[in-house]
ROSE-4610 file (N, C-alpha, C; in Angstrom, 1 decimal, always signed):
// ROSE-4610
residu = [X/X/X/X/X/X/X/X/X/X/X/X/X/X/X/X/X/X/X/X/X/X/X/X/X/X/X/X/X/X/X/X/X/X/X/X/X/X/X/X/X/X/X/X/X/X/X/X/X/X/X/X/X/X/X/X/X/X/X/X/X/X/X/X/X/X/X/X/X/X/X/X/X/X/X/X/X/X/X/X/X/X/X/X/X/X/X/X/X/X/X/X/X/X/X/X/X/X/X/X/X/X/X/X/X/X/X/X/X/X/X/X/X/X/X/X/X/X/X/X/X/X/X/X/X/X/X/X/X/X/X/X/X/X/X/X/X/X/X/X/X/X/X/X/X/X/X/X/X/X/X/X/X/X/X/X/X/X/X/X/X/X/X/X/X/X/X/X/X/X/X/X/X/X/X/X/X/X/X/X/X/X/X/X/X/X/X/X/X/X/X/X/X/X/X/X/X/X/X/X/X/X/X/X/X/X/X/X/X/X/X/X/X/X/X/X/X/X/X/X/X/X/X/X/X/X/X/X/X/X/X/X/X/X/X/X/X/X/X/X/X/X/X/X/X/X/X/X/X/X/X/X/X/X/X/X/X/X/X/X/X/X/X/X/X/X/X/X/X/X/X/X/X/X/X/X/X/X/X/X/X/X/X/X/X/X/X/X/X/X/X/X/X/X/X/X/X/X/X/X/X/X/X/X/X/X/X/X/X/X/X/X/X/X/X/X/X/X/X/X/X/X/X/X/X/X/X/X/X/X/X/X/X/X/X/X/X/X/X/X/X/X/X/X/X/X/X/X/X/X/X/X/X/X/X/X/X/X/X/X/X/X/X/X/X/X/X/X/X/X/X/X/X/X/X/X/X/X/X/X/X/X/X/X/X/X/X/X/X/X/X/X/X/X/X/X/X/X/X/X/X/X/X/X/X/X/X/X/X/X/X/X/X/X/X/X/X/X/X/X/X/X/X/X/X/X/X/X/X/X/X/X/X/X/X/X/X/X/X/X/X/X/X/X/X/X/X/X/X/X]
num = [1/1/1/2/2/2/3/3/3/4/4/4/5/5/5/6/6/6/7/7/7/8/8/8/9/9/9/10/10/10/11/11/11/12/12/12/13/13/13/14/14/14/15/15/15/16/16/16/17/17/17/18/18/18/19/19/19/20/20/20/21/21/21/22/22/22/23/23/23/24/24/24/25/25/25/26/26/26/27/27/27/28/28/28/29/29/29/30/30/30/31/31/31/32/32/32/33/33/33/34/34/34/35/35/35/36/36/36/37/37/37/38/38/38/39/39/39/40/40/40/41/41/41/42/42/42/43/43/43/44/44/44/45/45/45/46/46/46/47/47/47/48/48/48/49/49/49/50/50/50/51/51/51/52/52/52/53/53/53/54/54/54/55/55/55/56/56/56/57/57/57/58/58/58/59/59/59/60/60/60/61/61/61/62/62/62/63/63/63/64/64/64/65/65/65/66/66/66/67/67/67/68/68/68/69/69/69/70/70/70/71/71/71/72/72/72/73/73/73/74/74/74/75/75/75/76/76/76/77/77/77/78/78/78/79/79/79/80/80/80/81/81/81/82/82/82/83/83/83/84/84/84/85/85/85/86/86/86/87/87/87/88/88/88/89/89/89/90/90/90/91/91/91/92/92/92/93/93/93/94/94/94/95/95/95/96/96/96/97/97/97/98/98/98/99/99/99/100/100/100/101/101/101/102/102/102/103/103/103/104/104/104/105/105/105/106/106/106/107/107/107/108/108/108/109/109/109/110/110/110/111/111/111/112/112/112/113/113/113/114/114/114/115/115/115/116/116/116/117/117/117/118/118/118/119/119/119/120/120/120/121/121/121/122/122/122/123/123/123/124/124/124/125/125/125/126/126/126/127/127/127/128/128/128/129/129/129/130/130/130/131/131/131/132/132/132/133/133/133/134/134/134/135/135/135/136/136/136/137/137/137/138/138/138/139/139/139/140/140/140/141/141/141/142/142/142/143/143/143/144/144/144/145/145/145/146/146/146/147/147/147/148/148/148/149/149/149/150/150/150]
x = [+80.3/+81.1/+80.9/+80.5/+80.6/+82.3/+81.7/+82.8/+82.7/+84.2/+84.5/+84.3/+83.4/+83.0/+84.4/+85.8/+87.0/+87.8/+88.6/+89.8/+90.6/+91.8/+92.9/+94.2/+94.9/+95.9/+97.1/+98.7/+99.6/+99.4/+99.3/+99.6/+98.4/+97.3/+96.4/+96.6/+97.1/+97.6/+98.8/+99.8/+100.7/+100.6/+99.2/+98.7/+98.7/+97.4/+96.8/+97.5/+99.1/+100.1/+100.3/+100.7/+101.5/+101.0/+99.3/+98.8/+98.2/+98.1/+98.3/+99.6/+101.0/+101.8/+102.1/+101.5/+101.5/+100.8/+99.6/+98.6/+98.9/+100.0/+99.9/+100.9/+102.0/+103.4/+102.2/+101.3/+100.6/+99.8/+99.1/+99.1/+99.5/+100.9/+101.8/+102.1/+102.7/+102.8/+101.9/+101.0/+99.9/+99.5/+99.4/+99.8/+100.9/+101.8/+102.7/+103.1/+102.2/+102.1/+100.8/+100.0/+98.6/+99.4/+100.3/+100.5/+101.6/+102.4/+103.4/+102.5/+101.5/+100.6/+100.0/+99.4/+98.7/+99.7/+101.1/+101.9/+102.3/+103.0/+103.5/+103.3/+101.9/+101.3/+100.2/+99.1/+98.1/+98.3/+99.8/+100.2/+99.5/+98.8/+98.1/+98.9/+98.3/+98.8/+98.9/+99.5/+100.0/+99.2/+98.4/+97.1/+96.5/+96.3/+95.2/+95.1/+96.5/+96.7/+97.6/+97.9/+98.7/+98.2/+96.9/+96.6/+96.7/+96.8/+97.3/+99.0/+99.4/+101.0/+101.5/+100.8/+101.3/+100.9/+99.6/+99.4/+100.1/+100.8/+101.7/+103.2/+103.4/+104.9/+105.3/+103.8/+103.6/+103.7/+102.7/+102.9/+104.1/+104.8/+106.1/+107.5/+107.3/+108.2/+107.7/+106.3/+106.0/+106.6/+106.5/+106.5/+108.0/+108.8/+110.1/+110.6/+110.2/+110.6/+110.1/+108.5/+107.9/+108.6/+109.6/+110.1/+111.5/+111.9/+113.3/+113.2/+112.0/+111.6/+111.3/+110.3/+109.8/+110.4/+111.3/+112.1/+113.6/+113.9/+115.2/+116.1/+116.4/+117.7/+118.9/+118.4/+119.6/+120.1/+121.3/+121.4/+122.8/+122.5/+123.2/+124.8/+124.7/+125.5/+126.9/+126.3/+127.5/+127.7/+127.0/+127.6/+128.7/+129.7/+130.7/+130.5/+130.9/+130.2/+130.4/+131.8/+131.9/+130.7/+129.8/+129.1/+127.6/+127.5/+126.4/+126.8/+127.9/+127.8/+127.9/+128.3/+128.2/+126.7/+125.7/+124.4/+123.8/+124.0/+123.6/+123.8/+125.3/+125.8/+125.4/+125.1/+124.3/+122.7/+121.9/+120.4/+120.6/+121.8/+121.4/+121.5/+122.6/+122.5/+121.7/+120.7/+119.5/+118.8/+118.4/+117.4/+118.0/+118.9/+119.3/+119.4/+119.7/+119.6/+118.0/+117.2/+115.9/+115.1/+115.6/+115.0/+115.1/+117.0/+117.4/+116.2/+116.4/+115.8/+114.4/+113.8/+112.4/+111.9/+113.2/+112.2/+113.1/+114.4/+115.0/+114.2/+114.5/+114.0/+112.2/+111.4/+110.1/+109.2/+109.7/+109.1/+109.7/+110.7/+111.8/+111.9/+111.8/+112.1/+114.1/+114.5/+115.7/+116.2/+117.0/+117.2/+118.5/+118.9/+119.9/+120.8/+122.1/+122.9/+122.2/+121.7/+120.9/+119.9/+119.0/+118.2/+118.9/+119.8/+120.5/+120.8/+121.9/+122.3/+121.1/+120.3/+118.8/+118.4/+118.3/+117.8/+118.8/+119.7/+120.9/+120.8/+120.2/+120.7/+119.4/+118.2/+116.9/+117.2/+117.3/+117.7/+118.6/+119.7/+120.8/+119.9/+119.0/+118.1/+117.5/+116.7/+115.2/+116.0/+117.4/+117.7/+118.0/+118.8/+119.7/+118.8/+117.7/+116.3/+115.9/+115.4/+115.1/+115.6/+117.6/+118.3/+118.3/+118.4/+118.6/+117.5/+116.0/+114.7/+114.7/+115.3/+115.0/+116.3/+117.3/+118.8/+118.4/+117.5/+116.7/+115.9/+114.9/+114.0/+114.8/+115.8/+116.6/+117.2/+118.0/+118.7/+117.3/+116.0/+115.5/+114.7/+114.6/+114.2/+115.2/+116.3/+117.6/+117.5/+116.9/+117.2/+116.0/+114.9/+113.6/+114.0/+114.5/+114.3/+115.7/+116.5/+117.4/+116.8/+115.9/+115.4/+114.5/+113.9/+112.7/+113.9/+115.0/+115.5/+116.0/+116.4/+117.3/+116.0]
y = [+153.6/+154.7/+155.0/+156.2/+156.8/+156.2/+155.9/+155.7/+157.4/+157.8/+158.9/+159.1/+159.2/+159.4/+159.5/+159.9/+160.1/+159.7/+158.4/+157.9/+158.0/+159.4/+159.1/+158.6/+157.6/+156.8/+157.1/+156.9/+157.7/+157.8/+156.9/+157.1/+157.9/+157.9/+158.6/+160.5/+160.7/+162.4/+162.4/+161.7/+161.6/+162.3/+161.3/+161.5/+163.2/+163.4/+164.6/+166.2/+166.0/+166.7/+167.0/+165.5/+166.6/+166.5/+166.5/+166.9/+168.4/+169.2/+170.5/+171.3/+170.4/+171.2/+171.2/+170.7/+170.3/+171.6/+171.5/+172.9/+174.3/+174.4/+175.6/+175.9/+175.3/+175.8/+176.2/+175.3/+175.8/+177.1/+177.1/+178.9/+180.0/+179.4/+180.9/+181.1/+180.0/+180.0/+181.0/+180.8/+181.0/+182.7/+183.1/+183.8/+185.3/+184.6/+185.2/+185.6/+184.4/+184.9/+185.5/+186.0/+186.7/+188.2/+188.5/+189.8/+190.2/+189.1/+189.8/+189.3/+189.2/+189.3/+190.2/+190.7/+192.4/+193.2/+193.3/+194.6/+194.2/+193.5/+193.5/+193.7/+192.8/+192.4/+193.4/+193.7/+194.4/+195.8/+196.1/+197.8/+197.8/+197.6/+197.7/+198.2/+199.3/+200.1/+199.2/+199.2/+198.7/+198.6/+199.4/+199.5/+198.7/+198.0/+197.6/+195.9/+195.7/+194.2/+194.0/+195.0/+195.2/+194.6/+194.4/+193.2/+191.9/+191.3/+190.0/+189.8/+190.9/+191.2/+190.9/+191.5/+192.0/+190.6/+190.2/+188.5/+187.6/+187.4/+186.6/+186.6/+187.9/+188.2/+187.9/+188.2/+188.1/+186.1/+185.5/+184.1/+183.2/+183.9/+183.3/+183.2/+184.9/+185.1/+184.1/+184.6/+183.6/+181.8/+181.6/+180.2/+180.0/+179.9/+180.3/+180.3/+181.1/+181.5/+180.4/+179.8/+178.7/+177.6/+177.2/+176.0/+175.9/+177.3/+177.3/+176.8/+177.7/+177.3/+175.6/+175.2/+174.2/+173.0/+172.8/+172.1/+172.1/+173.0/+173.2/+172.9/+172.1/+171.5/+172.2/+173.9/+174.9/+175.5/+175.6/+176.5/+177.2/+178.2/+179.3/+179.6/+179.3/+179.0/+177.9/+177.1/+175.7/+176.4/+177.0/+177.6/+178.8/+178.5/+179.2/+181.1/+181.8/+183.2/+183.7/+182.8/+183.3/+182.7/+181.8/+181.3/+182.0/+182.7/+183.2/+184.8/+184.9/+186.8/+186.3/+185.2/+184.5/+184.9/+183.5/+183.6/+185.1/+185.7/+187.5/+188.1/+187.8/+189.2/+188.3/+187.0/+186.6/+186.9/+186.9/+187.5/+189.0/+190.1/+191.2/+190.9/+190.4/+190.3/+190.2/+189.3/+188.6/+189.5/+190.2/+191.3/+192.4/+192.8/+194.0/+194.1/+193.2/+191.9/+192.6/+191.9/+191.7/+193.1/+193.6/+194.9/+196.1/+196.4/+196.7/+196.5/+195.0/+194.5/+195.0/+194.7/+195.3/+196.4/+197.8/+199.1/+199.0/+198.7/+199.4/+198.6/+197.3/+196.1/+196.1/+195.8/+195.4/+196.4/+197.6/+198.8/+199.7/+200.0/+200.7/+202.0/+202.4/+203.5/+203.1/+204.7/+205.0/+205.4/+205.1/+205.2/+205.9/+207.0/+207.6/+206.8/+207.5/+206.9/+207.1/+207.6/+208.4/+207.4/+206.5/+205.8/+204.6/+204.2/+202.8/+202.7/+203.8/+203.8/+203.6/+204.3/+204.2/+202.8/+202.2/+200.8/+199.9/+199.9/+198.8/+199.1/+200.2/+200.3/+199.9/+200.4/+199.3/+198.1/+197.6/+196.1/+195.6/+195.8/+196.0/+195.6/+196.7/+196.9/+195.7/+195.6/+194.6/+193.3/+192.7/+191.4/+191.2/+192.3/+192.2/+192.2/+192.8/+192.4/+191.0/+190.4/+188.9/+188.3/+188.1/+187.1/+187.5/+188.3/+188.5/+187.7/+188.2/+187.5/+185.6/+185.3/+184.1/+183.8/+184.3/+183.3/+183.7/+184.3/+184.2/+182.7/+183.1/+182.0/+180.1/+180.4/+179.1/+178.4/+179.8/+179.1/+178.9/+179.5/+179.5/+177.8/+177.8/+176.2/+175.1/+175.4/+174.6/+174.2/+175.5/+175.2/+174.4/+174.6/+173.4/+172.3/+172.2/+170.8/+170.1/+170.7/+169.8/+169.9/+170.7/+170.8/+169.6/+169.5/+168.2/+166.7/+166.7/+165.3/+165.5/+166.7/+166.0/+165.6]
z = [+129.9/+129.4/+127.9/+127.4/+126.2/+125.4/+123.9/+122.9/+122.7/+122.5/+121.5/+120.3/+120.1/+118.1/+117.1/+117.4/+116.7/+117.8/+117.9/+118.5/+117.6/+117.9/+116.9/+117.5/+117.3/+117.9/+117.3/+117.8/+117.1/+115.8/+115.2/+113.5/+112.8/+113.4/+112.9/+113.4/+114.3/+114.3/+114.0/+113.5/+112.5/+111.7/+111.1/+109.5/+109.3/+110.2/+110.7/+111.0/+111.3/+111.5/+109.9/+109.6/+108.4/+106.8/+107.0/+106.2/+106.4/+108.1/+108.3/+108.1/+108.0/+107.6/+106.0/+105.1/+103.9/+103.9/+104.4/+103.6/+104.3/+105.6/+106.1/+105.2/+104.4/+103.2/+102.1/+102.1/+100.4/+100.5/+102.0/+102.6/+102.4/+102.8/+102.6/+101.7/+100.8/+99.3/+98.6/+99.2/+98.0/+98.4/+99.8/+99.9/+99.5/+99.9/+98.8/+97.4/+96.7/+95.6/+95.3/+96.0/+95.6/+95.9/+97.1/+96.9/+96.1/+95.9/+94.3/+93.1/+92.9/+91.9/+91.6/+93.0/+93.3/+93.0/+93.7/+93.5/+92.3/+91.9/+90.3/+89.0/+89.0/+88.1/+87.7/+88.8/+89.4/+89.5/+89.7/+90.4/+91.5/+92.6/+93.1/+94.4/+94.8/+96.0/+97.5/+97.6/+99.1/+100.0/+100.1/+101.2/+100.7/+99.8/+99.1/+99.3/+100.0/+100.3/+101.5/+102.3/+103.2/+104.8/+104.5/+105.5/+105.9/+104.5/+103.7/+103.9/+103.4/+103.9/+105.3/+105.9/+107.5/+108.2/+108.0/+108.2/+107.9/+107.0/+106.3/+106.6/+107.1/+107.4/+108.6/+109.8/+110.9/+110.9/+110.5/+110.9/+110.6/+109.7/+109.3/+109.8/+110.5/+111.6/+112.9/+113.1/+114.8/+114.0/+113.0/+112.9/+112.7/+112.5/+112.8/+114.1/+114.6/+116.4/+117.2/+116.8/+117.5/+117.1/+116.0/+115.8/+116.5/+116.8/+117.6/+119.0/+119.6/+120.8/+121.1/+120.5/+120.8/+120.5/+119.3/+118.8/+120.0/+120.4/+121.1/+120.6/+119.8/+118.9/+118.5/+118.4/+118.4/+119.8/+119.8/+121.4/+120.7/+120.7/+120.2/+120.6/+121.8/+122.8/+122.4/+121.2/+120.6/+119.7/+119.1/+117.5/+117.8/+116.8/+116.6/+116.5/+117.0/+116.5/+115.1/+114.2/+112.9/+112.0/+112.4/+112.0/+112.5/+112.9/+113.9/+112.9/+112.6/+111.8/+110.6/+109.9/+108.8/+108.1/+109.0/+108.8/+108.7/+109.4/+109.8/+108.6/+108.3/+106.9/+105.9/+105.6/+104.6/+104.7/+105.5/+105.6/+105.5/+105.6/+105.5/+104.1/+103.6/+102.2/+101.2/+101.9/+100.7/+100.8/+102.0/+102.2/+101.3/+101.7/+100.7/+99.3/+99.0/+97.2/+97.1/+97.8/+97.5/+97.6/+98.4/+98.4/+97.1/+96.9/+95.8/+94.6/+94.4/+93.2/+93.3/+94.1/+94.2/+93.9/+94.2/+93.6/+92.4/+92.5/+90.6/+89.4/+89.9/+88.8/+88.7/+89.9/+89.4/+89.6/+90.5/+90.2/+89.6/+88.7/+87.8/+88.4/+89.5/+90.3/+90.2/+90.1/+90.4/+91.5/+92.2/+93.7/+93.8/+94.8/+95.0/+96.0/+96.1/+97.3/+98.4/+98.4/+100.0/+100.4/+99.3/+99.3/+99.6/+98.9/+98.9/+100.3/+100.9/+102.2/+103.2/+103.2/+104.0/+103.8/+102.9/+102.8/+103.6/+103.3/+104.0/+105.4/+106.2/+107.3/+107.9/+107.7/+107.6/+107.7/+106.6/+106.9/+107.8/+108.1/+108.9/+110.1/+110.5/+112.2/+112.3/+111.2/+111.2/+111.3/+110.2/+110.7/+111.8/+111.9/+114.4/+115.0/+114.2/+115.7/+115.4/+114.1/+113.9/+114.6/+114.5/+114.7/+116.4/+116.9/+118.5/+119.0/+118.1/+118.9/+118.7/+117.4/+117.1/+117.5/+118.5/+118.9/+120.2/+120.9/+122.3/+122.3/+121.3/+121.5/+121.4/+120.2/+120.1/+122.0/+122.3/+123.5/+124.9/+124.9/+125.8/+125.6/+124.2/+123.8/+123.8/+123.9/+124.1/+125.9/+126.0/+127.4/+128.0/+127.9/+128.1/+127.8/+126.7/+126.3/+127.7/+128.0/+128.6/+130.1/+130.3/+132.0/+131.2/+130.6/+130.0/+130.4/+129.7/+130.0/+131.0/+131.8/+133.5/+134.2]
């Protein structure tokens, strides 16, 4: 019988794990700061790195939703709902925090009520879709994992 040129035994994909999760944070990190360097820094038009964006925004949401799933450890189902609209009106918050800040402050655009209103309600959509899809994915991984131990 052929030796395998690479036997890795637990401790060795151990290793292996979480020096891929060390570099997939320094990824995104880095990522994210190449395109608030481009828009900020750079002025650089949105098209102009919007691929990098949309990639970035995209694996962070799937990585998120893949850790709720697979992990199972949340099941939506135990938590309290004041704690479930808690988390919610604090993420619309940051979002809308962040958004605000982004065209008055680092792009000095002046924004009307009409604009502010339009923003908040945007955000509003986009988190109740986040949190619906990632408190799906939590309880359907809650639920594996407990068909896994019966």
């Amino acid at each position: 019988m052929r030796k395998k040129p690479f036997s890795l035994d637990e401790r060795d994909v151990d290793i292996v794990r979480k020096i891929c999760t060390v570099l997939y944070f320094v990824t995104i990190y880095s990522l994210v700061g190449v395109v608030l360097y481009r828009e900020y820094v750079l002025h650089q038009e949105i098209r102009e790195f919007e691929d990098i964006a949309i990639i970035m925004t995209f694996n962070v949401l799937v990585f998120l939703g893949a850790l709720l799933y697979v992990g199972g450890g949340v099941n939506p189902r135990k938590i309290k709902l004041r704690y479930i609209l808690a988390g919610y009106g604090g993420f619309v918050l940051l979002g809308f925090g962040f958004t605000i800040f982004k065209y008055t402050v680092l792009l000095g655009q002046e924004l009307t009520l009409k604009e502010v209103a339009d923003y908040f309600f945007t955000v509003l959509k986009v988190s109740g879709l986040l949190v619906l899809v990632w408190g799906l994915l939590a309880y359907l991984g809650s639920r594996r994992i407990e068909k896994q131990i019966e």
